[in-house]
Structure formats: C-alpha cells, structure tokens
C-alpha positions as CSV (number, residue, x, y, z in Angstrom):
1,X,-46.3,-10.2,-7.0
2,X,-43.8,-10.8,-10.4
3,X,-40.5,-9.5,-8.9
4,X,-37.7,-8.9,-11.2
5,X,-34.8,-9.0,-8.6
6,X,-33.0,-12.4,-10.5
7,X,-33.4,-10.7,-13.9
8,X,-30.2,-11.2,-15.6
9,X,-30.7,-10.1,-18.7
10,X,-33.0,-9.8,-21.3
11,X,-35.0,-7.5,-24.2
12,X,-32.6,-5.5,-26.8
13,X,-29.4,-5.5,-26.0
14,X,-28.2,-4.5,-29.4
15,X,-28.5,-1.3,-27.7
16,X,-25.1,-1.6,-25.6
17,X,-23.7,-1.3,-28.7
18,X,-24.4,2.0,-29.6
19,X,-22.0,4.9,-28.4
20,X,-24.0,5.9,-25.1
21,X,-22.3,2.9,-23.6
22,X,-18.9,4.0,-24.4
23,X,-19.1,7.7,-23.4
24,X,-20.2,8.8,-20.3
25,X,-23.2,8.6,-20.2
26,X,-26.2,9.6,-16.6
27,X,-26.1,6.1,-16.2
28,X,-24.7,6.1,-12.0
29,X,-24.8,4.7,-8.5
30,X,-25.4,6.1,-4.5
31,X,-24.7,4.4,-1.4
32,X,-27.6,5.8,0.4
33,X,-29.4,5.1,4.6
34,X,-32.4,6.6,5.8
35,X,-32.8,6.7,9.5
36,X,-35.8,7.1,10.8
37,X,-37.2,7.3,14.3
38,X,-41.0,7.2,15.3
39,X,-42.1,8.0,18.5
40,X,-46.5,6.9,18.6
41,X,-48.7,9.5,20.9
42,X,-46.0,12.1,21.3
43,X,-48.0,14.5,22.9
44,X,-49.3,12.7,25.6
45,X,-47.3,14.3,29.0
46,X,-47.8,10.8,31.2
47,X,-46.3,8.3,28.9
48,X,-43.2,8.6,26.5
49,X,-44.6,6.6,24.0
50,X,-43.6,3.7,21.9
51,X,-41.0,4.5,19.9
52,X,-39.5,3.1,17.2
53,X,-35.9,2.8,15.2
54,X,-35.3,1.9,11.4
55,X,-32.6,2.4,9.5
56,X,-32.5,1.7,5.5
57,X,-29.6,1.5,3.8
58,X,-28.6,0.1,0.6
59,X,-27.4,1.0,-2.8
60,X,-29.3,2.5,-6.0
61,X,-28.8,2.6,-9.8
62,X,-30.2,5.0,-11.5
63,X,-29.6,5.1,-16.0
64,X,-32.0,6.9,-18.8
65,X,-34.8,5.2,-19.8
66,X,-37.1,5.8,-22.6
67,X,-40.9,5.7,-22.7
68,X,-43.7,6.7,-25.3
69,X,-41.1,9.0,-26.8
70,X,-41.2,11.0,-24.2
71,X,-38.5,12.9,-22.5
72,X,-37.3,12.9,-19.1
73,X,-37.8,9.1,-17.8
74,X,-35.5,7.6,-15.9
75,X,-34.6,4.0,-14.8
76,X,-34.3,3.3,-11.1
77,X,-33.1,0.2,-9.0
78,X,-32.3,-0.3,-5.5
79,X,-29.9,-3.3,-4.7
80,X,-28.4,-5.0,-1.1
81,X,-31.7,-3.4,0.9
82,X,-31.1,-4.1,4.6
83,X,-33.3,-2.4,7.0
84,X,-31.5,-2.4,10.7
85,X,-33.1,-1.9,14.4
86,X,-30.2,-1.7,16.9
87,X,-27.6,-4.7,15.8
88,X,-30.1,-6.7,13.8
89,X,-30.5,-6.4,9.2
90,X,-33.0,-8.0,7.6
91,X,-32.9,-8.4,3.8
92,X,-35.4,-6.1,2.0
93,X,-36.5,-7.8,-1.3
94,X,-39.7,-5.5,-1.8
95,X,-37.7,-2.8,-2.3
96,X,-35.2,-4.0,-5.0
97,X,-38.0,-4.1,-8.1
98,X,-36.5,-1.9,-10.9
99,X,-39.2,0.8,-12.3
100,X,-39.5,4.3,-13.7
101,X,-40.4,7.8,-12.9
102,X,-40.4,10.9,-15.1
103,X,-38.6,14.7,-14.6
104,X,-40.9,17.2,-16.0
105,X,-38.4,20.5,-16.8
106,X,-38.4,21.9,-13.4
107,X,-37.0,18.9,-12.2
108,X,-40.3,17.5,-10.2
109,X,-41.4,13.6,-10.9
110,X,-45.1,13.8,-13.0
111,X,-45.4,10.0,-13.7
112,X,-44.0,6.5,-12.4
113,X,-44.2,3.2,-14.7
114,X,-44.0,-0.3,-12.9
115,X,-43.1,-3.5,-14.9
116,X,-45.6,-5.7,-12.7
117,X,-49.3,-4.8,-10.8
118,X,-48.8,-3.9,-7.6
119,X,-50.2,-2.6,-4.6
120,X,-50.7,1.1,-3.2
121,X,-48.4,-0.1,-0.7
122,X,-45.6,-1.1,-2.6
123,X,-45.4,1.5,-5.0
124,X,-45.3,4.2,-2.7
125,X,-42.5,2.4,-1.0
126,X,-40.4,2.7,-4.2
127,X,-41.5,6.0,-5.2
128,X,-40.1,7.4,-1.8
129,X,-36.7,6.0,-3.2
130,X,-37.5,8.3,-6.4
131,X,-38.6,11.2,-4.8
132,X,-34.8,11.6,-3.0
133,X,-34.0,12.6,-6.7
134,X,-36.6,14.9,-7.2
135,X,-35.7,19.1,-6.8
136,X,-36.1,21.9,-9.1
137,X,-32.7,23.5,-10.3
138,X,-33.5,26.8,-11.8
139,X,-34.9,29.6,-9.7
140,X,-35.9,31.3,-12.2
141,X,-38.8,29.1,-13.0
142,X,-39.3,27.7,-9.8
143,X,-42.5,26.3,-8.2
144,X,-43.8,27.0,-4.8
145,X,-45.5,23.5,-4.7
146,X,-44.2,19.8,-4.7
147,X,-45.5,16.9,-3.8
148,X,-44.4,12.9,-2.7
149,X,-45.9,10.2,-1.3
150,X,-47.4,12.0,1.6
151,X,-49.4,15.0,0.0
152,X,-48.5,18.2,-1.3
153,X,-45.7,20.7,0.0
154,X,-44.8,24.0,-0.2
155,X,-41.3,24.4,-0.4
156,X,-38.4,27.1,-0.1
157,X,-35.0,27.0,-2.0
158,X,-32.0,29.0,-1.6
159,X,-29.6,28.7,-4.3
160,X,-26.4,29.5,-3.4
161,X,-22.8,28.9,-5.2
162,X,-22.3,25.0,-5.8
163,X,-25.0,23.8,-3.3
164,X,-28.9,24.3,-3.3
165,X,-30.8,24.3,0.1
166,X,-34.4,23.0,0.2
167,X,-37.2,23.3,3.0
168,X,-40.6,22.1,3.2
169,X,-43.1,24.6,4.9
170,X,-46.5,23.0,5.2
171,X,-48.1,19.8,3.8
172,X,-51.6,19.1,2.7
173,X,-52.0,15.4,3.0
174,X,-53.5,13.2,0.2
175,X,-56.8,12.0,0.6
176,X,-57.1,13.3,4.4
177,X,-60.7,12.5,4.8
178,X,-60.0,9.0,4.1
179,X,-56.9,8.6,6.3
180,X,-56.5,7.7,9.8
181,X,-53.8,10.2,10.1
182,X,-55.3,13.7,9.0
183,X,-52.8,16.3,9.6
184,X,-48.8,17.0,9.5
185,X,-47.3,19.7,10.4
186,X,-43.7,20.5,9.8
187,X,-41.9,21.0,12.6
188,X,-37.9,20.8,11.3
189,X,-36.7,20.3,7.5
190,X,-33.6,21.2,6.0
191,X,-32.1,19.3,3.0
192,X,-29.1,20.4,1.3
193,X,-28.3,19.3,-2.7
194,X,-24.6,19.1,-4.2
195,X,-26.3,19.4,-8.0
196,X,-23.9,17.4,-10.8
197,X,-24.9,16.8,-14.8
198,X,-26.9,14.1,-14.0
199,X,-28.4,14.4,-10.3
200,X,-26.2,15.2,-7.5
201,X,-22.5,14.4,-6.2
202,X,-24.5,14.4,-2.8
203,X,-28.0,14.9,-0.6
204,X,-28.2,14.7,2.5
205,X,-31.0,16.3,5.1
206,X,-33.8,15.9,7.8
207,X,-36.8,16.4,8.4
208,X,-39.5,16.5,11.5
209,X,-43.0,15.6,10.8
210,X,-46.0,15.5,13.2
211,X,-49.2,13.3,12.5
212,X,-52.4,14.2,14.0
213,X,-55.4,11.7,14.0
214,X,-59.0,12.4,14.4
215,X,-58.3,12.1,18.3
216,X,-56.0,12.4,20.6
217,X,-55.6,8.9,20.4
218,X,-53.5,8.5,17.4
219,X,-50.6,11.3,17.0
220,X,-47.0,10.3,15.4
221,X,-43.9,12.0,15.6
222,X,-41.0,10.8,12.8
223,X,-37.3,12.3,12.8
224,X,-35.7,11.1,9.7
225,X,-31.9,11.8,8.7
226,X,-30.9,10.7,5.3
227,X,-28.0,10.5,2.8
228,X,-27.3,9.9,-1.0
229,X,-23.9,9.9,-1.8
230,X,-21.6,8.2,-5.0
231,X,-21.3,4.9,-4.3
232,X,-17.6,3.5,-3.3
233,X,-17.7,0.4,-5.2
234,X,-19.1,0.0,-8.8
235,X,-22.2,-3.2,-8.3
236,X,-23.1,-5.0,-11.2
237,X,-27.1,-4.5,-10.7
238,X,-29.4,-5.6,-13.2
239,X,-30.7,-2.4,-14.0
240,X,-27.8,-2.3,-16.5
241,X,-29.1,-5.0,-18.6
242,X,-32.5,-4.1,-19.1
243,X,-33.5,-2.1,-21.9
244,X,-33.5,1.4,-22.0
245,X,-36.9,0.6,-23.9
246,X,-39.7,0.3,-20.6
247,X,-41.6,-1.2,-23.3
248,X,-39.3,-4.3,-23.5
249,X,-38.8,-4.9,-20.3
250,X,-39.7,-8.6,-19.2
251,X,-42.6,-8.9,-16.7
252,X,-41.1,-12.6,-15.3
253,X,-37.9,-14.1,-15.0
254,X,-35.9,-14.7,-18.0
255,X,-32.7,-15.7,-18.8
256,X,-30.3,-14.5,-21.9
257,X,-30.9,-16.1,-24.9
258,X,-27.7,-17.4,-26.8
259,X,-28.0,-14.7,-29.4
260,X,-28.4,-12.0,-26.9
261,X,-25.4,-13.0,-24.8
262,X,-23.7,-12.7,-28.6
263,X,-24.6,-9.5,-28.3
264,X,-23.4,-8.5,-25.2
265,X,-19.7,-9.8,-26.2
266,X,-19.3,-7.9,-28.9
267,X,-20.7,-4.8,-27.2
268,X,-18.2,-5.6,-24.6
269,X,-15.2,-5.9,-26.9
270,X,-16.0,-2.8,-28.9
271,X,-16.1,-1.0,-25.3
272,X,-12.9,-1.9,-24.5
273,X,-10.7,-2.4,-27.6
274,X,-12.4,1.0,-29.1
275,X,-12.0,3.1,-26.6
276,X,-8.9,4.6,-24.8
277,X,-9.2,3.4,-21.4
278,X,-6.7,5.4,-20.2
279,X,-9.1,8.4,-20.1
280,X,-11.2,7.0,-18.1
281,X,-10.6,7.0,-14.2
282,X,-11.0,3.6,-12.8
283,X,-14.0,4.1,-10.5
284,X,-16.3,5.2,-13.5
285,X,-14.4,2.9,-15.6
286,X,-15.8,0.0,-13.4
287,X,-19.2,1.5,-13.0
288,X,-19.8,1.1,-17.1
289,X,-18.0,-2.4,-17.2
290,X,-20.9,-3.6,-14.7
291,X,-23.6,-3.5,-17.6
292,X,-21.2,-6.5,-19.0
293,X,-20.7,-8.0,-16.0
294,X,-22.3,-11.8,-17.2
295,X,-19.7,-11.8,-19.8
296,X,-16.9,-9.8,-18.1
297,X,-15.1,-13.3,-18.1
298,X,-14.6,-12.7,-22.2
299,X,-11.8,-10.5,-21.6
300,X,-9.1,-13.4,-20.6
301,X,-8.2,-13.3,-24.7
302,X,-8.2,-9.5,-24.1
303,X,-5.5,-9.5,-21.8
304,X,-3.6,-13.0,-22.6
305,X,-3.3,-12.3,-26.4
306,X,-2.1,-8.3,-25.0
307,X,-4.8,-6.5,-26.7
308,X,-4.1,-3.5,-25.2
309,X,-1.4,-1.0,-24.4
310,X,0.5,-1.2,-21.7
311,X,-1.4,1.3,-19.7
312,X,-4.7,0.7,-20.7
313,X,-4.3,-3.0,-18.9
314,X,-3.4,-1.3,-15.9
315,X,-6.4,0.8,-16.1
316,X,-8.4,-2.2,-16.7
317,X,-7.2,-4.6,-13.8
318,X,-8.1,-1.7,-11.6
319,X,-11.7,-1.2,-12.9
320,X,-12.0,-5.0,-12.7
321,X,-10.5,-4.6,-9.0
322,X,-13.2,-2.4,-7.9
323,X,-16.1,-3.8,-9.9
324,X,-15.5,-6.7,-7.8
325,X,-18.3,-8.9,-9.3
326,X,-18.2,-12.7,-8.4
327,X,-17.5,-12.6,-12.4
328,X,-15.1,-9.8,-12.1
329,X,-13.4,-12.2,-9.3
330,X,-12.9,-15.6,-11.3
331,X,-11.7,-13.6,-14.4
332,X,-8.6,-12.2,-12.2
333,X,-8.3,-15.4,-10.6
334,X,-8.2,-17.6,-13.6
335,X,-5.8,-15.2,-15.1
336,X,-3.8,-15.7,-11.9
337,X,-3.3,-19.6,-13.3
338,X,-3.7,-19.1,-17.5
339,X,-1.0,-15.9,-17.1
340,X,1.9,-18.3,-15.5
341,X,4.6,-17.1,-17.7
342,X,3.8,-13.4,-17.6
343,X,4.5,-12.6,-13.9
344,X,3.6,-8.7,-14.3
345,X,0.7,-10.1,-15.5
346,X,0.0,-12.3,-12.6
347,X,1.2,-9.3,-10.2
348,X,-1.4,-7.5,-11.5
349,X,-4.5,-9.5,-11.2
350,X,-3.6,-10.1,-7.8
351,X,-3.1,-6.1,-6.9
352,X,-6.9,-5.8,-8.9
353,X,-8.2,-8.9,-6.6
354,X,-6.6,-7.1,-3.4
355,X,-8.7,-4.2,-3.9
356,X,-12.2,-5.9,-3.5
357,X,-14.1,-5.7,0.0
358,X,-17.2,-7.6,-1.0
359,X,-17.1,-12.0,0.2
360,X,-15.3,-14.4,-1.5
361,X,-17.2,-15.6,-4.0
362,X,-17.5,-19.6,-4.1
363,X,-16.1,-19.5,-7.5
364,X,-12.6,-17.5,-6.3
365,X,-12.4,-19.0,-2.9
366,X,-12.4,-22.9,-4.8
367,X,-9.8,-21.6,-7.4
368,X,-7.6,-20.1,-4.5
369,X,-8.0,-22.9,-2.5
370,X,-6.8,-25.2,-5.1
371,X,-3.9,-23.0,-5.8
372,X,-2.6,-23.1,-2.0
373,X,-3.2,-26.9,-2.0
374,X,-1.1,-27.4,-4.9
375,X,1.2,-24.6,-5.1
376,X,1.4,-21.6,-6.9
377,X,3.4,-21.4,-9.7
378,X,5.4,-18.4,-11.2
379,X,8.5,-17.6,-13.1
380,X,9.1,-14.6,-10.6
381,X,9.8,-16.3,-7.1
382,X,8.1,-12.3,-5.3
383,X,4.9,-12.8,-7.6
384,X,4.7,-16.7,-6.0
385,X,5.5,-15.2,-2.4
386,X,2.8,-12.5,-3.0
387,X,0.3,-14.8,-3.9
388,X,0.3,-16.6,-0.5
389,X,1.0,-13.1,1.2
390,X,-2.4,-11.2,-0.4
391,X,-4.5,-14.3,-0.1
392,X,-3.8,-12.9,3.6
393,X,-4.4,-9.5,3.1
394,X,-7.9,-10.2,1.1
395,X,-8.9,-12.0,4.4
396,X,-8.4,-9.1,6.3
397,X,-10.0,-7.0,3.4
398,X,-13.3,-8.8,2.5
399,X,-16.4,-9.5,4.5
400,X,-15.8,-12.8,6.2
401,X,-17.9,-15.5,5.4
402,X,-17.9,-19.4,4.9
403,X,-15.6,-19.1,1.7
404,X,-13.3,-17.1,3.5
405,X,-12.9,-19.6,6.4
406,X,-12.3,-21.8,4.0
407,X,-9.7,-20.3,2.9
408,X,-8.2,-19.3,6.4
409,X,-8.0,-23.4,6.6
410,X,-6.3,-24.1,3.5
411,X,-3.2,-21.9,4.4
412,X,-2.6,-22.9,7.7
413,X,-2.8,-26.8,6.3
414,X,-0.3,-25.8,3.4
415,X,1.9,-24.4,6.4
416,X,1.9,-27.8,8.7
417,X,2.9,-29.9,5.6
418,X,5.2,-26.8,3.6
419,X,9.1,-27.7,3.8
420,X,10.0,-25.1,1.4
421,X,11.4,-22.0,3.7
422,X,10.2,-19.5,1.1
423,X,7.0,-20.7,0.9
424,X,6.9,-20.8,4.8
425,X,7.6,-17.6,5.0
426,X,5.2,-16.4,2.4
427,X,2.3,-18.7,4.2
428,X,3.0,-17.1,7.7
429,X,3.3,-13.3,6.4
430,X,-0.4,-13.9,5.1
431,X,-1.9,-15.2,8.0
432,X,-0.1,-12.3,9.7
433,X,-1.9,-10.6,6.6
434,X,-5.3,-12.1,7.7
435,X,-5.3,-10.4,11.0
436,X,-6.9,-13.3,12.8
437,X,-5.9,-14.7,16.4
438,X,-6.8,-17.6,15.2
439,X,-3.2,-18.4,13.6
440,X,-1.7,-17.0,16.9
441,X,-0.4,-20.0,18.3
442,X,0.9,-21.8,14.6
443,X,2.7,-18.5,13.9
444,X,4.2,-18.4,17.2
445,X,5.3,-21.8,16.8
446,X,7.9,-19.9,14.5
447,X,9.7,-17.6,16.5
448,X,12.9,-19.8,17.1
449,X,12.9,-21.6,13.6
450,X,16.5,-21.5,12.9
451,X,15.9,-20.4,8.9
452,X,16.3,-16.6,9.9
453,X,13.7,-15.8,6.7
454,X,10.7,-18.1,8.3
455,X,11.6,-16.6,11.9
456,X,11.5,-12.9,10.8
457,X,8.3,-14.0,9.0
458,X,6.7,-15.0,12.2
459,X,7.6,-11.8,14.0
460,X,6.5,-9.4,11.0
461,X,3.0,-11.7,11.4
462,X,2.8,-11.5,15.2
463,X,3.3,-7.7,14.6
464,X,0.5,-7.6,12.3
465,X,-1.7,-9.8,15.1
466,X,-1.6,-6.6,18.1
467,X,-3.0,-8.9,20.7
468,X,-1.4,-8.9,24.3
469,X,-0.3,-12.7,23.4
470,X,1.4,-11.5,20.4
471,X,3.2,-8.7,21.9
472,X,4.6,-10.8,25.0
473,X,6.0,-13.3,22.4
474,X,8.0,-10.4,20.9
475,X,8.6,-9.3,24.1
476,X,10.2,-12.5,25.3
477,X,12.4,-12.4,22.5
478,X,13.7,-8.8,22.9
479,X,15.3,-9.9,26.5
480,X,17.6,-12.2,24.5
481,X,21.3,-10.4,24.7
482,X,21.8,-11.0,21.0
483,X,19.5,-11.3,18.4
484,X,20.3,-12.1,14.2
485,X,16.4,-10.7,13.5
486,X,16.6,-7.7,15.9
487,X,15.5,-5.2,13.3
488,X,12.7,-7.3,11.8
489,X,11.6,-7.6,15.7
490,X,11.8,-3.6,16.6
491,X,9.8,-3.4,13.3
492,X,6.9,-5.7,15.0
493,X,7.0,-4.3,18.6
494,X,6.5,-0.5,16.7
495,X,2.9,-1.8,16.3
496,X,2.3,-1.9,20.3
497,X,2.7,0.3,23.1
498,X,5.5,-1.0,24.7
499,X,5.8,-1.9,28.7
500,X,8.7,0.0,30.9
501,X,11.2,-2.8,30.7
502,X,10.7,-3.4,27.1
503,X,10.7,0.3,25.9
504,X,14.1,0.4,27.8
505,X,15.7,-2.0,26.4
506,X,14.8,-0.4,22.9
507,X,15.5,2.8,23.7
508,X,19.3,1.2,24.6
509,X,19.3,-0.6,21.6
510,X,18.8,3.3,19.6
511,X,21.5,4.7,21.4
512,X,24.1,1.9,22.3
513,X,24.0,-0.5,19.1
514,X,26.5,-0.2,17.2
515,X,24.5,-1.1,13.7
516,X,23.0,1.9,12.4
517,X,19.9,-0.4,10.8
518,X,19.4,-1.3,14.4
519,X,19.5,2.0,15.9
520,X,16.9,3.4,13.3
521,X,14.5,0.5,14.1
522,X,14.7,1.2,17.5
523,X,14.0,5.0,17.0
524,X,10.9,4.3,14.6
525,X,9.6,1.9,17.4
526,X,9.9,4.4,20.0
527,X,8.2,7.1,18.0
528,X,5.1,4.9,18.3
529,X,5.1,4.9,21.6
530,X,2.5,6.9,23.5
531,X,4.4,7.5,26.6
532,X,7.8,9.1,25.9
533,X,9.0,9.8,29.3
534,X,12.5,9.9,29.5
535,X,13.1,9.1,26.1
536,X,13.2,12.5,24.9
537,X,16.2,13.8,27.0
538,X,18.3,10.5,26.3
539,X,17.3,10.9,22.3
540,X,19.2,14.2,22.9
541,X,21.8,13.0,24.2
542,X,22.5,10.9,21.6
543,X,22.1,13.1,18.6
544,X,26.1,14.2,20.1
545,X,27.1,11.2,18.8
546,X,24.7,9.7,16.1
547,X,26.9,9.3,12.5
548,X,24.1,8.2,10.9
549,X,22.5,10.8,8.6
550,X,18.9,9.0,8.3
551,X,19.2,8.4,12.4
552,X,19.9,11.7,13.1
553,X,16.9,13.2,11.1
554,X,14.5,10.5,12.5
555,X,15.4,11.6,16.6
556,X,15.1,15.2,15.3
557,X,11.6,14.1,13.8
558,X,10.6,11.7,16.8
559,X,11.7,14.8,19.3
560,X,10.0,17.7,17.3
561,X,6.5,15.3,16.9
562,X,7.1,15.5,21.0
563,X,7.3,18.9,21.5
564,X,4.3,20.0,19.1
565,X,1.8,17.5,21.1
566,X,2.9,18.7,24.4
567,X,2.1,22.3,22.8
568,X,-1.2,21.0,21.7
C-alpha cells in the first residue's frame, strides 16, 4: 500500500494564495481517544471470557476539499495515532492516510474518495474516523436511518438549546449472511454533539453493542467511550498542504518543487503582512500558520526588518509559540541569536519558545546547546539571565527525550566551569527550573557560596526540587541563628510541608523578626502549611502588635482561609 504520511507538499499551491487562507476558513483540528473494551463469549455463565482493552488516541485535521464540482467533500487526516493497552503505545501508521468523505444536506456521509487502492480493511478503519463527524442538524428534515461501517441504524435525536443528543436504536448489519458475526443488538448508546459552523466545539458519547454468531460459540460484547474535542496545540499536519483539488492530490511521495515552495512564501507573506493579526486570537492564529509551516522559517526578515506593528509581533510570537513546529522552533531560536541588539525582541522569542510542550527538536536543542556552551549574549543583562533560566523551565515543560537530556548536560557543564556570579545564578535557577533530582546534589553544593545572589539561587532551585533531600538542605539552614538570605529561604520552604521544629522556628521568625520582609515570608510559608495547629492562636496574637500593613492583611487572610476549611 502507497501511504502518504511523509507528504510534504505538493499539487497547486497557488491556491494558499487566495483569500480562504486568510479568513477563517472550516479548515480545524480535535484531539480525540476512543476506548474501547471487548469482552469474547459474554454470555457464557462459567467463564468470564477473554477480554480485551484498546485505547486510540490521536489528533485529526479536517479542511474543505473539492471533488467533481460537487458540494459537501471534505478532507480528513489523522496524525500522532497511538493505540494503548494498559501502559504500553504503539505507533499507528495505517491510520494516518489523508482521504475524503462527502456530507449530503442532512449532514450524513454518501461517498468516501481514497488517494491509493486499498483494502476493505483499511478503509473501513478510516471511515470509522469520518463517521465521528457525521449527524444530521435540522430536525425538521431529519432521517430515521443512518448507517457506518457496521450496517444500518435507526437513530433518535433530541435537539435541545446549544447541544444535540443522538441514540442508536437497532442495527441491521451489512452483508449478515456473509459474516461470521450476524446480529447486534444495542444494548446502551448515548452521544451528545456541541454543533459549531463547521462541525462541533465537542462529541463525546458511548455506546454498548452485542454480536451474536451463528452459535453460541462466537458472541462479542464492546463498551466504547469516545471524545472529539478542539485540539490544544495547533500541529502542522500535511493535510494543509495538499490541494483542496482531490484530483491533484499525489498518489506517492513527493517533495516541493522549487517553484511551488515560491509559492508557498509568498502566500505566507501576503497572510501575514496583509492581514491584521491582531484580530486574530493566537490559538486559531497558529492553527492557519501550520499550512506554512515548511517555510515558517521565512518570517526572520518579517520580524528583524519590523514589518509589523508593535502588537501584531506579539500576536505572532504567540501563534509561533503554540504552533510549536520543529520549524516553528529554530525560527524563534535563531531569532534568539540574529535579534542580539533588540532584547524585547529576544524576550519575546523566548516567552513564544516557553510555551511549547511537544520534544526538543534536534534542530533547537543544537542551537541551544551551542548558546549555553558559549554564552548567551544580550544588551539587557534580565533577557541573558532568562535565557539560562527558561532553558530550565522548557525542560520541565516539554516531553523529555534524548535532545532534552542533552540539554540537561550542557547547563550543568556551563555551571562547573561558569565564574561569572550572574550567570551562576541564572544557570542554577534553571535547573531548579528543570525540576529534575538529578541536579540535586550540584545545586546543593551552593547553599553556603558566599555571593549572596548565587546562594539565594540555590535555595529558590532547591525549592523548586520538593524532594525530602531538598527540603532537609533548607531545613539545615533555617537552624542557623542569623541568616543574610532568610527571606529567599522562607520563600523555598513555602513549597513543603514543614516538620514541627522547622514550622516553629518560622512561625517565630513571623512574629519576633524585627524586618517586616521577613515576617511576611514567614507568614506566606505558613499559610502553605497543611497542619496549622497552634499557629492560628499565636497569628492572633500577633496582629496586637503587627505595624505592617501588608503583614497584617496576610495573618487576617492566612486565619480567615483557616476558619472556612475547618467549616468545610
């Protein structure tokens, strides 16, 4: 079988140019899972069964497609398959071929269109994706039967204010004689639609079936829960870069041609210089910039030589943000380097990069890695410090994998060789950033650094940590009588529940020190605290003599909080 799942682009692409791509447009995406749970011989009273778990989950791109001048076809493509049993995912290729199907008016599918031959199997496994967009909308010309991959249904809808509820009542199977399986009765269904322009804001249901062979022999019982819902992140699938035409599309693997990649640029400049971002939120913003994604890297001139206003930049880091493409990923990263004098600029690539969860990609983890290796450089010392301190944060963030690791290495290198106390301090805050015990012991080895910058960075990291060898580092440090980092320190022990000794001592610390700074950080440290035992009545005590205005108010918050969760 001819898959297209490495399609990159091909056919007319003169057609981004046109003003469907820079409106919106029923071009969208769902995060969806299908769980589904079959249980072989049901009704046999001696044995349980064998039973059987899957679950499906994945993402799905759905645009307009056009076909024979016909109306109502539509372009489908499911991306990132997995199917999971228990704790184990296995890639799903099979299912990741883009196709067709067509709507007739009452919203049922009358006809699919593959690019490629393939078998009876295979297509019904990608029109059961389809048919999860398939329900009638208007009850005044609604049909009593449907049909899917199974056979043909009678179903029941109930319209009713934004939502429409559907159920299946009985099922006449296709070509029963023929089948091993003969019968199916319903025996639960309930889906409910959220209907929106295009398809639906979200579906979700489940349904009950029971198969009945010729004997007793063979009988099935399947529970299936499902859910379609927008997807979180904008994914550059490929589906975006074929042709609305099904008759162009490519039936083998074909790369872009120089003139179509031409094209594509231009069709990406018009998008952005022509349009006011601004009205665009940055979500859907992202999902239209994923048709450009194989030139998205274009737009360096777009923001270096200021193209745009002030505010449409912002909008556009954060689309680029959230597309979070391995393109999307080296554009902001390269701008990172090529923006060195414009340090808003630089600020900004890295808030975009900082809001990505997919990996690394090999591209962005080299470039970072390179950047840590041989310093950063910025004419705004908090963009420099930032850099080191979201490189942290993204580990935290993103999926781990080998280029994150990577990256883990390269900062906790740069902080055994680093001399520079700023730098030290930014390089501990983001492995404090990352999360991971595996930088316990190098932050630790910071907590009595004489530079009182680099020692509050090690507590603020071993704060961020929350393991028990974390916390009795603080700890050991809060028995000291005097401390020049105390508040940085009561800011890192708020993050754990604090043992009897230690909540003591900060609870003395909020009502005997005579810094006000001190006595607030020991009061927000104590309102973390799960057990508050004593240290409401003593709290009371002390708003007599508190001269603190902000103090004051945070007692009468920390004690109020108290007294509603012992009501509750």
């Amino acid at each position: 079988m001819i898959t297209l799942n490495k399609v990159i682009l091909v056919g007319a692409l003169s057609a981004l140019a046109n003003s469907q791509y820079t409106q919106a447009s029923c071009a969208t995406q769902y995060d969806f899972y299908i769980d589904t749970r079959t249980t072989f011989n049901y009704d046999q009273i001696k044995s349980q069964g064998q039973q059987t778990h899957i679950r499906l989950f994945g993402l799905i791109t759905i645009k307009e497609a056009e076909h024979n001048d016909e109306n109502g076809w539509w372009a489908l493509k499911a991306d990132n398959v997995r199917a999971g049993s228990g704790q184990f995912a296995s890639e799903l290729e099979s299912y990741t071929l883009p196709f067709a199907f067509k709507l007739n008016p009452q919203g049922l599918i009358s006809d699919f269109w593959f690019p490629t031959q393939l078998s009876k199997q295979a297509q019904d496994q990608l029109k059961g994706l389809a048919y999860y967009f398939q329900f009638q909308r208007n009850p005044e010309t609604q049909l009593k039967l449907e049909q899917d991959t199974l056979g043909q249904y009678t179903a029941t809808y109930i319209f009713e204010n934004d939502k429409i509820q559907l159920n299946k009542q009985a099922y006449q199977l296709h070509n029963a004689k023929q089948e091993a399986l003969q019968t199916i009765k319903i025996a639960s269904s309930g889906h409910e639609v959220t209907p929106d322009a295009c398809f639906f804001s979200l579906r979700q249901g489940q349904e009950t079936l029971l198969f009945s062979g010729k004997s007793q022999s063979l009988n099935l019982k399947t529970k299936q829960r499902y859910q379609f819902a927008p997807a979180k992140q904008a994914y550059p699938s490929s589906l975006f870069s074929l042709p609305n035409d099904l008759a162009s599309w490519p039936t083998n693997n074909k790369s872009l041609s120089e003139e179509e990649l031409a094209q594509l640029v231009r069709s990406l400049q018009q998008f952005v210089l022509e349009n006011d971002l601004t009205q665009t939120p940055a979500y859907n913003l992202a999902k239209q910039l994923a048709q450009f994604d194989a030139v998205i890297g274009t737009l360096s001139d777009v923001f270096l030589k200021q193209q745009l206003s002030d505010s449409a930049q912002m909008r556009l880091f954060n689309a680029l943000g959230q597309l979070d493409s391995a393109n999307s990923q080296l554009l902001l990263g390269r701008l990172l380097i090529e923006a060195e004098k414009d340090p808003l600029m630089q600020f900004r690539a890295l808030r975009a990069l900082s809001q990505g969860r997919n990996p690394f990609s090999p591209e962005l983890s080299s470039l970072l890695k390179e950047q840590i290796e041989t310093g950063f450089s910025s004419l705004d010392s908090e963009v420099t410090s930032s850099f080191y301190m979201t490189i942290g944060a993204m580990l935290n963030g993103r999926q781990p994998n080998q280029q994150a690791q990577k990256l883990h290495d390269a900062l906790s290198e740069q902080l055994s060789i680093e001399t520079d106390s700023r730098t030290q301090s930014a390089l501990i805050t983001g492995l404090g950033n990352s999360r991971n015990v595996q930088h316990f012991e190098q932050i630790d080895s910071f907590v009595n650094d004489s530079n009182r910058s680099v020692q509050k960075a090690s507590f603020r990291a071993l704060g961020m940590l929350q393991t028990t060898q974390a916390y009795e580092s603080l700890e050991k440090q809060l028995a000291k009588p005097a401390h020049n980092n105390q508040v940085a320190l009561l800011g890192a022990l708020a993050n754990y529940q604090l043992k009897p000794a230690a909540s003591d001592a900060v609870l003395a610390i909020a009502v005997n020190n005579l810094d006000e700074e001190h006595r607030y950080a020991a009061i927000k440290a104590l309102a973390t605290q799960n057990d508050q035992a004593g240290i409401k009545k003593t709290l009371k005590s002390a708003l007599r003599s508190e001269t603190s205005k902000r103090n004051f108010q945070a007692i009468v918050e920390l004690i109020h909080n108290l007294d509603s969760s012992a009501q509750n």
